[in-house]
C-alpha positions in Angstrom: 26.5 -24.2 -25.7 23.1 -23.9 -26.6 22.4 -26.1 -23.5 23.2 -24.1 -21.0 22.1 -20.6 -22.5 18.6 -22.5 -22.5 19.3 -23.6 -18.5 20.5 -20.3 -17.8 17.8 -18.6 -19.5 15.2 -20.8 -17.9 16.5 -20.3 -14.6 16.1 -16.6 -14.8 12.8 -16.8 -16.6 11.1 -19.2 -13.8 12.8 -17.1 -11.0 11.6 -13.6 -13.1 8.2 -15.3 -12.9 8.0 -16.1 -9.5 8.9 -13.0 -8.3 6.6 -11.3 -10.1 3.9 -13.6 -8.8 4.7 -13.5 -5.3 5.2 -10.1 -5.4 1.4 -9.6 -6.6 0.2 -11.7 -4.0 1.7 -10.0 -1.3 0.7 -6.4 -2.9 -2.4 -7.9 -2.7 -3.1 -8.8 0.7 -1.1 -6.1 1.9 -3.3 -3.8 0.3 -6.0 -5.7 1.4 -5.0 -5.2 5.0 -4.2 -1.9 4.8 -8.0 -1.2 3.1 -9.0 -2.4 6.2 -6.9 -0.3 8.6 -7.5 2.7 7.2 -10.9 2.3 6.8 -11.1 1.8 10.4 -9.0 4.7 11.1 -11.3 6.6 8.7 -14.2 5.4 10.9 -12.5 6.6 14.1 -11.6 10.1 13.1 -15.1 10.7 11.7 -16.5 9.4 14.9 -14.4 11.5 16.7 -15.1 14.4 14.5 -19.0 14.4 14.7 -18.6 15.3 18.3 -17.4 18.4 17.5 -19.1 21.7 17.2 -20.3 23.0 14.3 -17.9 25.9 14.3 -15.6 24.1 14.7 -16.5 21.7 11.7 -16.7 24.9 9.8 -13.2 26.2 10.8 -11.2 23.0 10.1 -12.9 23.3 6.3 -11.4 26.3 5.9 -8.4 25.2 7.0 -8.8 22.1 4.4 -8.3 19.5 7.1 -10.0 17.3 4.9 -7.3 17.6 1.9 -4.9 17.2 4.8 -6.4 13.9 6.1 -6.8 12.8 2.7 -2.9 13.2 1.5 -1.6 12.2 4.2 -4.0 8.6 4.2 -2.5 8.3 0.5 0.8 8.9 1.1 0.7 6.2 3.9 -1.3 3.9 1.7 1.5 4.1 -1.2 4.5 4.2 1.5 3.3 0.8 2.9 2.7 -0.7 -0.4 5.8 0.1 -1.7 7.6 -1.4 1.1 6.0 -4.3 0.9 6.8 -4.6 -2.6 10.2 -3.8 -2.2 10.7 -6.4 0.5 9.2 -9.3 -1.5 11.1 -8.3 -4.5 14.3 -7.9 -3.1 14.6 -11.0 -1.1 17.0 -13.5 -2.3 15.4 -17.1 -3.0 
């Protein structure tokens, strides 16, 4: 009896562990990837942004355009990274 509580326990401990693992590589290079996209995206709209006039500039700080753009990046960021998560974590080995 005490033989197969040990395999069974081992089972789920080495399966528990390489989830966990796996699951921190991929959150890893996801987030790693999407660093990179959004820093790129950042890079666009800033470009885009400077050709703008002044007025302008002025008006969408009122606004808080920048709070906007900055929630919305975050929200994107933590959507994408849960779902990565979620898949690794969920898949059946």
């Amino acid at each position: 009896m005490a033989g197969v509580l040990l395999r069974l326990l081992s089972y789920f401990a080495a399966s528990l562990v390489f989830k966990i693992l796996s699951s921190l590589g991929v959150g890893i290079f996801s987030m790693y990837f999407l660093n990179e996209i959004m820093t790129s995206l950042s890079n666009s709209m800033r470009d885009a942004l400077t050709g703008l006039a002044p007025s302008v500039i002025s008006i969408l700080g009122l606004f808080g355009f920048d709070k906007y753009i900055s929630i919305v990046f975050g929200a994107f960021t933590t959507v994408m990274y849960l779902k990565s998560m979620r898949l690794l974590v969920t898949r059946q080995i």
